[in-house]
C-alpha positions in Angstrom: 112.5 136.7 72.5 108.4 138.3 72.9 108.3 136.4 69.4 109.3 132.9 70.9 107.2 133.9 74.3 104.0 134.6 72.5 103.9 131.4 69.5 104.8 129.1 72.8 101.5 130.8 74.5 99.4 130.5 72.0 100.8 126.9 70.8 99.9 125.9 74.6 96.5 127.5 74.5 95.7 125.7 71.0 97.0 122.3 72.6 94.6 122.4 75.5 91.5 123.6 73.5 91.3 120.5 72.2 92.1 118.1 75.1 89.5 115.8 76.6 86.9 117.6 78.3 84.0 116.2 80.5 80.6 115.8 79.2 77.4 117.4 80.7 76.0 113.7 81.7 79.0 111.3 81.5 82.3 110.5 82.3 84.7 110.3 79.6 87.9 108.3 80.2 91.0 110.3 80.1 93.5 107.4 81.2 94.2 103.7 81.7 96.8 101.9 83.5 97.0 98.5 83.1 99.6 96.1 84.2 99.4 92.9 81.3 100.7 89.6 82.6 103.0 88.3 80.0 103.8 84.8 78.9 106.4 84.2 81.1 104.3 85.5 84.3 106.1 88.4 84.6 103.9 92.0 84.9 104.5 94.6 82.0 102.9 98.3 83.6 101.4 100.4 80.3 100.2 103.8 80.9 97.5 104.4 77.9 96.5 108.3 77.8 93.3 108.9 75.9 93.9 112.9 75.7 95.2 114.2 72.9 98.6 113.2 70.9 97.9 109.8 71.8 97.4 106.6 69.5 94.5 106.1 71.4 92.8 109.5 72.0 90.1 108.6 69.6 89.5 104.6 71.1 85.4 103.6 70.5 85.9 100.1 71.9 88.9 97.7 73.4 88.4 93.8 72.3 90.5 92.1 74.7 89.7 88.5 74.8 89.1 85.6 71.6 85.0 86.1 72.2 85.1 90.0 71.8 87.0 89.7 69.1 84.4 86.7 67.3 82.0 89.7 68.6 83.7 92.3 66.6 84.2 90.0 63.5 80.6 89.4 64.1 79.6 93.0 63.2 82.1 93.7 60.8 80.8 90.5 58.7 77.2 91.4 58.9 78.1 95.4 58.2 80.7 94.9 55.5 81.6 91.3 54.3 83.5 88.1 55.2 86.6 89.5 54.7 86.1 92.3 56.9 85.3 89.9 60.0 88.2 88.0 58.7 90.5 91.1 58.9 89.3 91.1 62.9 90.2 87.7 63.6 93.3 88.1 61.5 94.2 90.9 64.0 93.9 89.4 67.1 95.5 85.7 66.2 98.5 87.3 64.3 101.2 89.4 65.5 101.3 92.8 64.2 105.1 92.3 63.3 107.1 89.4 62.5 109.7 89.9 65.5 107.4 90.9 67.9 107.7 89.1 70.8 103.7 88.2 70.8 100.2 88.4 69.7 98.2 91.5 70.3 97.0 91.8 74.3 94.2 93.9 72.9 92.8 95.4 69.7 91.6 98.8 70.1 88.8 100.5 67.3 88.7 104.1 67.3 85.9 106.6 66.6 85.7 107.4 63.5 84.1 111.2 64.4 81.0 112.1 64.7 79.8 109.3 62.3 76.8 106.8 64.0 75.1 103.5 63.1 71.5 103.2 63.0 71.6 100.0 64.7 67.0 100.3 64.8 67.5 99.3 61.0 70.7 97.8 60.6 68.9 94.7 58.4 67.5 97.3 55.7 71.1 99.5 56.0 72.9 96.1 55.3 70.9 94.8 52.8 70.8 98.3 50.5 74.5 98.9 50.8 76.0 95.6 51.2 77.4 95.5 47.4 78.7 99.1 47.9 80.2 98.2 51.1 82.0 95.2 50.3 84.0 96.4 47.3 85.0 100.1 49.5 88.9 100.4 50.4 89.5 99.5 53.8 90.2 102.9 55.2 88.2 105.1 53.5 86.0 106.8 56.6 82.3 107.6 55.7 79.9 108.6 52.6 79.6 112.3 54.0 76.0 112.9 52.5 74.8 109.9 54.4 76.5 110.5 57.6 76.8 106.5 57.8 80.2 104.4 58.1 81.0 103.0 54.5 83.6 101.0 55.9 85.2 99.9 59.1 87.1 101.8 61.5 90.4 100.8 61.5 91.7 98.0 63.9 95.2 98.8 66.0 97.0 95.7 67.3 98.1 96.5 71.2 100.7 95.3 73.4 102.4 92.6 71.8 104.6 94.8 69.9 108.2 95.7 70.6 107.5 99.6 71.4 104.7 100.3 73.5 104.7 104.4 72.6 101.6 105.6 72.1 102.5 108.9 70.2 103.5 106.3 67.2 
């Protein structure tokens, strides 16, 4: 029983060490609740938790509309290639799974750690890496000597699937 007492302490204590925790100068969104209007004008509440466990704990940016995502393709063009930018606009004008009941209602890009653009030189970076970056799988995360993102984050169709769980 102490055995079962003291692993559910110290599993709770090892949870909450890494939840969201404010930052010294900023905000930093813990939750969103958004009501989506669907096709047939009824409302469709989703609770989306940021903190940790959730799909979206790790969410960089939210494209939510056909000119983000032409944004987005933009950027992932000029970073990594056509196809990339195509893979964004393949996203947002396809649903994620054949039965589901409608296209995504937003695409969300997470963070992929500690890893930053150097968006002062992003003509040189692009030109210098383009032929690397172009033939690099699709999920691989970042060269780690150069601290720079070898290819794009991953894109996560939202809410116009079947399950809205965000643990999944």
């Amino acid at each position: 029983m102490f055995k079962k007492v003291l692993f559910t302490a110290v599993l709770s204590l090892s949870i909450s060490s890494q939840a969201l925790e404010p930052l010294k100068d900023r905000a930093v969104v813990q939750h969103i609740n958004v009501d989506l209007l669907l096709p047939d004008n009824s409302l469709l509440n989703v609770d989306m938790s940021l903190d940790c466990g959730s799909a979206y704990e790790s969410t960089g940016i939210i494209v939510m509309s056909k000119g983000g995502a032409e944004l987005i393709a933009t950027a992932y063009s000029t970073l990594w290639g056509e196809a990339y930018g195509q893979k964004v606009m393949d996203t947002w004008n396809n649903k994620k799974n054949s039965d589901d009941p409608r296209k995504p209602t937003f695409i969300i890009i997470p963070t992929p750690g500690d890893i930053s653009f150097n968006w002062q030189n992003s003509n040189e970076s692009v030109s210098n890496k383009t032929v690397k970056l172009r033939t690099a799988a699709f999920n691989s995360v970042a060269t780690s000597e150069s601290n720079e993102i070898s290819t794009p984050p991953v894109l996560m169709p939202a809410c116009g699937t079947k399950n809205h769980d965000p643990e999944r």
